[in-house]
GUBAKOL-18111 format. One record per residue (C-alpha): residue number from 1; x, y, z. Coordinates in Angstrom, 1 decimal. Example, Ala and Ser with C-alpha at 12.3 -4.5 7.8 and 13.67 -1.06 7.14 Angstrom:
@n 1; u 12.3; v -4.5; w 7.8
@n 2; u 13.7; v -1.1; w 7.1
# end
This chain:
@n 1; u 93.5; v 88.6; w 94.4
@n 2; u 91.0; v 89.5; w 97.1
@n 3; u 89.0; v 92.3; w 96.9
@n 4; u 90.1; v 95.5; w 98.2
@n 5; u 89.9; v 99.4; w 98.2
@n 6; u 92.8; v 101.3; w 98.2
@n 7; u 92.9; v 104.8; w 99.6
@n 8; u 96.1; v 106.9; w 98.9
@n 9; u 96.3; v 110.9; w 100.3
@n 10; u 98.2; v 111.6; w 97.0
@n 11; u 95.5; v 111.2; w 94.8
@n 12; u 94.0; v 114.0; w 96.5
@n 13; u 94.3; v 117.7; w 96.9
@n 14; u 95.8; v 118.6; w 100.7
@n 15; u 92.8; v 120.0; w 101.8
@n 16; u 90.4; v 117.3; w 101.5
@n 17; u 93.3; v 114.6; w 102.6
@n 18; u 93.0; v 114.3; w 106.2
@n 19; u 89.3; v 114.6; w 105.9
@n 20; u 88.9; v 111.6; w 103.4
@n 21; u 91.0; v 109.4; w 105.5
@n 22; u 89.3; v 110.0; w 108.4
@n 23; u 85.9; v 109.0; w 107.1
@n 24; u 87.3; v 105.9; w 105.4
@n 25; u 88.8; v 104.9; w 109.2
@n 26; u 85.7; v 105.7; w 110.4
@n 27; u 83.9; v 103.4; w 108.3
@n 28; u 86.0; v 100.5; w 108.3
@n 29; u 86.4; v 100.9; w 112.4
@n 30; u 84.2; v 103.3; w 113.8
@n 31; u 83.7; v 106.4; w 114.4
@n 32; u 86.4; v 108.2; w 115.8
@n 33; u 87.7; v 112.0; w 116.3
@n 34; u 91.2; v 112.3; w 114.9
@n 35; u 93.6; v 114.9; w 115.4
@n 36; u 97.0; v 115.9; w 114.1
@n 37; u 99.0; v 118.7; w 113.5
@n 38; u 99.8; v 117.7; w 109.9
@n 39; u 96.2; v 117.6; w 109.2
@n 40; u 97.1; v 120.5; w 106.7
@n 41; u 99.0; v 118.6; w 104.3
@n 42; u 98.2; v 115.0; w 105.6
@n 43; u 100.2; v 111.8; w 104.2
@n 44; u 98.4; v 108.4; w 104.3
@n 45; u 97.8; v 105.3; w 102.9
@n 46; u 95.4; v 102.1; w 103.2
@n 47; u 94.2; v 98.9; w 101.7
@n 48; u 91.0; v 97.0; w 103.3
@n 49; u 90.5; v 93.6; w 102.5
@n 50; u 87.7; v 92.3; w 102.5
@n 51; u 87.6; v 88.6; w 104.4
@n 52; u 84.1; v 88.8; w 104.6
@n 53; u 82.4; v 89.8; w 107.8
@n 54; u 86.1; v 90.1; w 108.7
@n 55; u 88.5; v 92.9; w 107.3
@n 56; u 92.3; v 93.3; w 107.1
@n 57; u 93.9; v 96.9; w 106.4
@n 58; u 97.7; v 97.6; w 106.2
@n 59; u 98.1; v 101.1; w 106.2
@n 60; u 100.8; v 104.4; w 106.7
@n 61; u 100.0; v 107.7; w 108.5
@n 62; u 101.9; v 110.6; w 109.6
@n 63; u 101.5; v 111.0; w 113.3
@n 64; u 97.6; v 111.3; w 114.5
@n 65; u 95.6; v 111.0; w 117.7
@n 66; u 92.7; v 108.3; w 117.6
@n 67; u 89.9; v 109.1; w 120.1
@n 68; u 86.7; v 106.6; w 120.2
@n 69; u 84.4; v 109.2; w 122.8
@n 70; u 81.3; v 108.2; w 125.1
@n 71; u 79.3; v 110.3; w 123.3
@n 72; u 80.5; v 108.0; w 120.0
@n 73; u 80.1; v 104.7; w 121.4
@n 74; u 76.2; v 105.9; w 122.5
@n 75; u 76.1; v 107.3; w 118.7
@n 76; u 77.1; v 103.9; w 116.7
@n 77; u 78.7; v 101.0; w 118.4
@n 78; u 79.8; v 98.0; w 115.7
@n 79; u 80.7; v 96.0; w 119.0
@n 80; u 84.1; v 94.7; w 117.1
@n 81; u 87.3; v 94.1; w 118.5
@n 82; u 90.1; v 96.2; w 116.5
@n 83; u 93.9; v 94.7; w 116.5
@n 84; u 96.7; v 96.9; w 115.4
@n 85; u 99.9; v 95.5; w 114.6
@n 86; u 102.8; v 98.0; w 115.1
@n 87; u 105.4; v 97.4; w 112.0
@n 88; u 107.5; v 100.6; w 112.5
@n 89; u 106.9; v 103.2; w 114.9
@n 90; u 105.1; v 102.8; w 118.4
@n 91; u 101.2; v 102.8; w 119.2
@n 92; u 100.1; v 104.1; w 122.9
@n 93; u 97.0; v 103.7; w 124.0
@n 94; u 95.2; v 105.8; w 126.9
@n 95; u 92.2; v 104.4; w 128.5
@n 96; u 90.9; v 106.3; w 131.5
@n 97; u 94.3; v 106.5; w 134.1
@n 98; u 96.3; v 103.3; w 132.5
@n 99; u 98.5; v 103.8; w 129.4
@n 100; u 100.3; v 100.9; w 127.8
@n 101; u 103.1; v 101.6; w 124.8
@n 102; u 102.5; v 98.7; w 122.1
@n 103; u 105.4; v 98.0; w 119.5
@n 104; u 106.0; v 95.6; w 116.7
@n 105; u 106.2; v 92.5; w 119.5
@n 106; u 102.8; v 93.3; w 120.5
@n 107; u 99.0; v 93.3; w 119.4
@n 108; u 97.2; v 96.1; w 120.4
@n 109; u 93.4; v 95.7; w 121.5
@n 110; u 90.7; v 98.3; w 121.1
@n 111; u 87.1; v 97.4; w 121.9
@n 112; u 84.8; v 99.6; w 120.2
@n 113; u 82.4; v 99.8; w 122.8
@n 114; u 85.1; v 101.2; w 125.0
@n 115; u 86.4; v 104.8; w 125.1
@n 116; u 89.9; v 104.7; w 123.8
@n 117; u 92.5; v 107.4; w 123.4
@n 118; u 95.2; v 105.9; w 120.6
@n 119; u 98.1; v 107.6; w 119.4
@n 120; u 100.1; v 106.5; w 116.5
@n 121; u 103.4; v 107.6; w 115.1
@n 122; u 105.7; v 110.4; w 116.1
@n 123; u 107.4; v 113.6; w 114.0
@n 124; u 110.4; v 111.3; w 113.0
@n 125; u 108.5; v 109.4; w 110.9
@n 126; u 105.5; v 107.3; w 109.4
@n 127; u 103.6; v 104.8; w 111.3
@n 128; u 103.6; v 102.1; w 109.3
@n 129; u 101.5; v 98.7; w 110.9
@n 130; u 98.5; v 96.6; w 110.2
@n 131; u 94.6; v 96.6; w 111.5
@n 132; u 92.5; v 93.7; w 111.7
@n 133; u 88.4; v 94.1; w 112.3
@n 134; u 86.6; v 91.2; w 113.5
@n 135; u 82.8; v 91.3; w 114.9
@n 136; u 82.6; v 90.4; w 118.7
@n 137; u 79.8; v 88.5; w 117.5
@n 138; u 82.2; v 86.0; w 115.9
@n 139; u 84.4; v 85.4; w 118.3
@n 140; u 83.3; v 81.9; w 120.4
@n 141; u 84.4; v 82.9; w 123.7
@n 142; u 82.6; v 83.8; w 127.0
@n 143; u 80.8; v 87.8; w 127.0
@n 144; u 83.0; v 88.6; w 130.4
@n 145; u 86.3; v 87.2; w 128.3
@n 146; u 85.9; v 89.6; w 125.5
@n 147; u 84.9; v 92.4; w 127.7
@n 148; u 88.9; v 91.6; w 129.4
@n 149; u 90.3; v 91.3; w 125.5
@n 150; u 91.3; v 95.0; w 125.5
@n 151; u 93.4; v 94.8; w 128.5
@n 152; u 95.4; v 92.0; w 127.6
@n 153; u 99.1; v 92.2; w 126.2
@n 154; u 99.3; v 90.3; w 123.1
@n 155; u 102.1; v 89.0; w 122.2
@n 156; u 103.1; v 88.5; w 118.3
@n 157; u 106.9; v 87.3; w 119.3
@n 158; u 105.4; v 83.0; w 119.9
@n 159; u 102.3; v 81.1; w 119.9
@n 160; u 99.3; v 82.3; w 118.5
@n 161; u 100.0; v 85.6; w 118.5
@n 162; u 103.1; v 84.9; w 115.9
@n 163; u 100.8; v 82.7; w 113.6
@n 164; u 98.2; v 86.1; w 113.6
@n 165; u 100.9; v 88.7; w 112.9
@n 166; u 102.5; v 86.0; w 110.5
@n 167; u 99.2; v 85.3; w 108.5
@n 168; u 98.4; v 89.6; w 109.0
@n 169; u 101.7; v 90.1; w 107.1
@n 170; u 101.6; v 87.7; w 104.6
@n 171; u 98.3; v 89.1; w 103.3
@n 172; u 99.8; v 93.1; w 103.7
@n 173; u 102.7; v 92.1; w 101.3
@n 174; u 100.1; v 90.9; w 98.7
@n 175; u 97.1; v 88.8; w 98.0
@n 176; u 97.8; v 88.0; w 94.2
@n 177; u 97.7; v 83.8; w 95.3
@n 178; u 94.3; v 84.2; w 96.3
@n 179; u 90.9; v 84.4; w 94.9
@n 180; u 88.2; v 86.6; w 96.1
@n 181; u 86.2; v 83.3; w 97.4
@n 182; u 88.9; v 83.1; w 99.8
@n 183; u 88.4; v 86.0; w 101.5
@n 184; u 85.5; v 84.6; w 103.8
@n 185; u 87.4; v 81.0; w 104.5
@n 186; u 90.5; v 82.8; w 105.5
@n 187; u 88.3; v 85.4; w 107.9
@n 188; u 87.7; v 81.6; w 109.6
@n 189; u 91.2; v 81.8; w 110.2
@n 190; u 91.9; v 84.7; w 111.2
@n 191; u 88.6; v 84.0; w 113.8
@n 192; u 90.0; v 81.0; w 115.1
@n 193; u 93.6; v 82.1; w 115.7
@n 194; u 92.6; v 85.2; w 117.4
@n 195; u 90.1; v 82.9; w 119.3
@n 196; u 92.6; v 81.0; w 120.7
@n 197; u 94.9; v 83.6; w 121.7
@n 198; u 92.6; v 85.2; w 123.5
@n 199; u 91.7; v 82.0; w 125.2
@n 200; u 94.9; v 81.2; w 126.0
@n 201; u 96.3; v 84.4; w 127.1
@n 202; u 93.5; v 84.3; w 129.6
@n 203; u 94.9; v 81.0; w 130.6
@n 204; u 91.6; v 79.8; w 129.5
@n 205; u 91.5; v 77.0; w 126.4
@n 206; u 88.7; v 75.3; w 127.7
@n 207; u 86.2; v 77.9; w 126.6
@n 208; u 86.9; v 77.2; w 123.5
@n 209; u 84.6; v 75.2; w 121.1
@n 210; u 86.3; v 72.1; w 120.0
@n 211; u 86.0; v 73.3; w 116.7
@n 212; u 88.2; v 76.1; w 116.7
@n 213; u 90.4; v 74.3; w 119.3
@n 214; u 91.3; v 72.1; w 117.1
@n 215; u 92.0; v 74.6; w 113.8
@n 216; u 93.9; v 76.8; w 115.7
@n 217; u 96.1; v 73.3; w 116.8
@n 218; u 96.6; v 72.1; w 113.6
@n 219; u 97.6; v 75.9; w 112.1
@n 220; u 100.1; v 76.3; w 114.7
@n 221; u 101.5; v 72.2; w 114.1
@n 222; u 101.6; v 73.2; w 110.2
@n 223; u 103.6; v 76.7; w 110.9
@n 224; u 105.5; v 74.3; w 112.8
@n 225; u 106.2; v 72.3; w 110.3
@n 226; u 107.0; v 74.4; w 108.0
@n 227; u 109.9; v 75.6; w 110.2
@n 228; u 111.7; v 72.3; w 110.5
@n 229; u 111.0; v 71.0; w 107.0
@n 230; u 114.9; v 70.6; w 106.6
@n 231; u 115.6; v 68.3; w 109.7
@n 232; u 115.2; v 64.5; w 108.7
@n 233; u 114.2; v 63.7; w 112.0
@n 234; u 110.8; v 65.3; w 111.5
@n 235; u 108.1; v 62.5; w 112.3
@n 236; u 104.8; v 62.6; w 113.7
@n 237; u 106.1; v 61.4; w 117.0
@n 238; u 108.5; v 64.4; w 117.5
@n 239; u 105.9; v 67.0; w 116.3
@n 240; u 103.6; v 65.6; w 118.5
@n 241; u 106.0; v 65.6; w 121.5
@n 242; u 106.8; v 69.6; w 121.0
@n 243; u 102.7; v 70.0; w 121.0
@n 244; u 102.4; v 68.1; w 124.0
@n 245; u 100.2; v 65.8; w 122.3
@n 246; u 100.2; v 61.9; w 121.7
@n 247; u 100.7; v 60.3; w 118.1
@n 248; u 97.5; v 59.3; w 117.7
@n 249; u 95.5; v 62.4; w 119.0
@n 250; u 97.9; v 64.5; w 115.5
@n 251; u 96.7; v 61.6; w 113.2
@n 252; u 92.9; v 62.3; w 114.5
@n 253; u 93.4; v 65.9; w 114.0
@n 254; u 94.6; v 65.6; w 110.5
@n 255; u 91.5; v 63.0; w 109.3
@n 256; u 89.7; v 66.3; w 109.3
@n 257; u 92.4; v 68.1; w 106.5
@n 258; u 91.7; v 65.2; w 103.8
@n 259; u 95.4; v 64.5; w 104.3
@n 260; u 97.5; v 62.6; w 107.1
@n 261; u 100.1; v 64.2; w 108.5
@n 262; u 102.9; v 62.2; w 107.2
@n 263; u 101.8; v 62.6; w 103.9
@n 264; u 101.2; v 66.6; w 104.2
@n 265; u 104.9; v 67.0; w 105.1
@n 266; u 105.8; v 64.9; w 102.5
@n 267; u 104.0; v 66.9; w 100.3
@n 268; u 105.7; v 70.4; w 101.2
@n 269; u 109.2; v 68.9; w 101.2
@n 270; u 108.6; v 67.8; w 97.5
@n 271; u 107.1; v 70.9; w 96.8
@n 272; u 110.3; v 72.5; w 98.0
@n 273; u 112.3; v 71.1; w 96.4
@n 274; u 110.8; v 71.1; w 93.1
@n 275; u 111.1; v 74.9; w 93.1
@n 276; u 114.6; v 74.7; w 94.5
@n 277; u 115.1; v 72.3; w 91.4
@n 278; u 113.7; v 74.9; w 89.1
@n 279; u 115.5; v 77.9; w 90.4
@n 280; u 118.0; v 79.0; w 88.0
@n 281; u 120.0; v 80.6; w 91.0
@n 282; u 120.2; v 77.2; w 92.5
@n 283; u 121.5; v 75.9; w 89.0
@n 284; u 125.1; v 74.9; w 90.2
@n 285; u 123.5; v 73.2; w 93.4
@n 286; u 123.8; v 69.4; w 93.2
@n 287; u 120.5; v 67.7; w 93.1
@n 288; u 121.4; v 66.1; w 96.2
@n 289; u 122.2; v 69.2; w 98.2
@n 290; u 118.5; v 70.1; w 97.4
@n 291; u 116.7; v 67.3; w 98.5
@n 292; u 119.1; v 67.0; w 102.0
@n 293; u 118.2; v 70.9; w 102.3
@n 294; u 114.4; v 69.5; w 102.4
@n 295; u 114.7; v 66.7; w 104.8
@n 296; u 115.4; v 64.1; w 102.6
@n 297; u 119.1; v 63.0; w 103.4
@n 298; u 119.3; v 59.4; w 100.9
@n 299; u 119.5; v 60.8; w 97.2
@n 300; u 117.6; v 57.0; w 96.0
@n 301; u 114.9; v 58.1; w 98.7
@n 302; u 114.5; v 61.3; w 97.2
@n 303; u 114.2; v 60.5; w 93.3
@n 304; u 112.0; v 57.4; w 94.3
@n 305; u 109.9; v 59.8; w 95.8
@n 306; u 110.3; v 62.9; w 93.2
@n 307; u 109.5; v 60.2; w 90.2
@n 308; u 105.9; v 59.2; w 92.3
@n 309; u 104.5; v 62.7; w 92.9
@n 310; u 105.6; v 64.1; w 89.4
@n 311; u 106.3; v 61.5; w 86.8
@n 312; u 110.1; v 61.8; w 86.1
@n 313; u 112.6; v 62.0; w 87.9
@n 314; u 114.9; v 65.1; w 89.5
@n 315; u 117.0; v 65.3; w 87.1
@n 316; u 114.8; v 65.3; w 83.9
@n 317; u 112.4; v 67.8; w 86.0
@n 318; u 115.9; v 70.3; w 86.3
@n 319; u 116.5; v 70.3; w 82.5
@n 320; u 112.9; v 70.8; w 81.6
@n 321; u 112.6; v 73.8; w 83.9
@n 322; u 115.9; v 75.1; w 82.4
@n 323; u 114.7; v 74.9; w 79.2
@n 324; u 112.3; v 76.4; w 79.7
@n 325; u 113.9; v 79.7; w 81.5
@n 326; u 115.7; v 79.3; w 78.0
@n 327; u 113.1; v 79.5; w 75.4
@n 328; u 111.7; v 82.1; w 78.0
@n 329; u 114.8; v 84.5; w 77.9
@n 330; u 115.4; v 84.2; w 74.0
@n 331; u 113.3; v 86.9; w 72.7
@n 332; u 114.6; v 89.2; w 75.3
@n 333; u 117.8; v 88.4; w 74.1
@n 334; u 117.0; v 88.9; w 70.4
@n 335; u 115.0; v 91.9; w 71.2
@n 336; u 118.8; v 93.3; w 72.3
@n 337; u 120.8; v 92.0; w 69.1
@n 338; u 118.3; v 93.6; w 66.9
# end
């Protein structure tokens, strides 16, 4: 699991609630003036996680206004970019005479050192969404292209902006498959993706270091892949066709990930179907129905392959896994006789 702090208004007493929460947003943004008019009695939650220098924090709030002031910005400016996404209710954000209205499609910028009115949620209900801190200092793009950041539309519907929100919700629901020595390697990510949206929302990928260039390629052609694991016709030609890439540039970019690119999606299929083959809800499913559901339509193909990456074959993998859900369930079920 990742590190994290966990701040929840019902472990407190009402009065010191709203007052809490705001110092904790205050320290893992910057420092803001809040208002709300259930300040009284206030109802809020939030994780941080800690990805290193970078920090992710899913949280609920009952409806407040966020105000980052002059007078603040002159006081303490982290110079960070702040990303909220939306997942139930609306953000808007005023700054000077434009307001924009941000929902669970878009990414929301703030720029610390920029005076920001934000206001989140609205009496019907929670907001409920997601914030991401990174350090402008991290970020490899141009001064006068992160100075534009906070006026861009984001979107999270395609693209880049999908992979970030997709990545941003995967680690709100949980972090239990990580270690804390992740937190740092995936604040690269989370870098790199929000690098290249930025780049490319400013129509500009050339600014880009060809470092991060090429990571945020090769996340978006995995999160491709991942999505048509099931059609046979998978190959590196067609992946590299819907990147608008050649063959061979894909097989250069995946010498850097220690595996080639045939071999990856060989890899998740398997892996796909060995859980599928383990499943006890998928007990009744033919072994062959399986494997077509993961791309691989000729039955010999797949226990040829299945036998090579786990040293037996489907079928003998399916009984030891039910076996196992056997010897598993038996003291449950003698715990209930007795």
């Amino acid at each position: 699991m990742l590190i994290e702090r966990v701040f929840r208004s019902a472990d407190l007493a009402p009065v010191d609630r709203f007052d809490c929460w705001r110092e904790l947003v205050g320290q893992t943004h910057a420092p803001l003036e809040l208002r709300s008019d259930h300040r009284a009695d206030f109802r809020a939650s939030q994780r941080v996680l800690d990805l290193g220098a970078v920090s992710v924090w899913p949280t609920t709030f009952q409806p407040v206004c966020f105000r980052r002031t002059p007078k603040l910005i002159r006081q303490s400016d982290p110079e960070g970019l702040h990303i909220s996404l939306p997942l139930s209710g609306a953000l808007r954000a005023v700054r000077g005479k434009e307001e924009a209205v941000y929902g669970p499609d878009n990414l929301c910028v703030v720029d610390t050192s920029r005076p920001v009115d934000i206001h989140g949620g609205d009496d019907a209900s929670l907001h409920t969404g997601i914030g991401l801190e990174v350090p402008k200092a991290l970020l490899p793009l141009p001064r006068n292209q992160l100075d534009q950041a906070a006026q861009l539309r984001l979107s999270a519907r395609d693209g880049f902006g999908s992979l970030l929100a997709q990545l941003l919700t995967q680690l709100a629901r949980g972090t239990d498959s990580y270690q804390p020595s992740d937190g740092p390697r995936l604040g690269t990510v989370v870098v790199d993706l929000l690098s290249a949206l930025i780049a490319h929302t400013l129509d500009s990928d050339n600014a880009l270091p060809p470092d991060t260039h090429r990571q945020a390629l090769v996340l978006r052609i995995r999160a491709f892949v991942q999505q048509h694991l099931h059609d046979p016709q998978l190959t590196p030609r067609s992946i590299a066709a819907a990147h608008h890439i050649s063959t061979s540039y894909l097989h250069r970019l995946f010498q850097y990930e220690g595996e080639t690119i045939a071999a990856w999606i060989r890899h998740q299929r398997l892996d796909h179907a060995r859980r599928g083959l383990a499943d006890p809800a998928l007990r009744t499913t033919p072994i062959h129905s399986i494997a077509a559901r993961w791309g691989f339509p000729r039955a010999a193909d797949f226990t040829r392959a299945f036998r090579a990456a786990y040293g037996m074959p489907p079928s003998a993998y399916r009984n030891q896994a039910d076996a196992s859900v056997r010897v598993d369930a038996s003291p449950s079920q003698s715990r209930t006789q007795r």
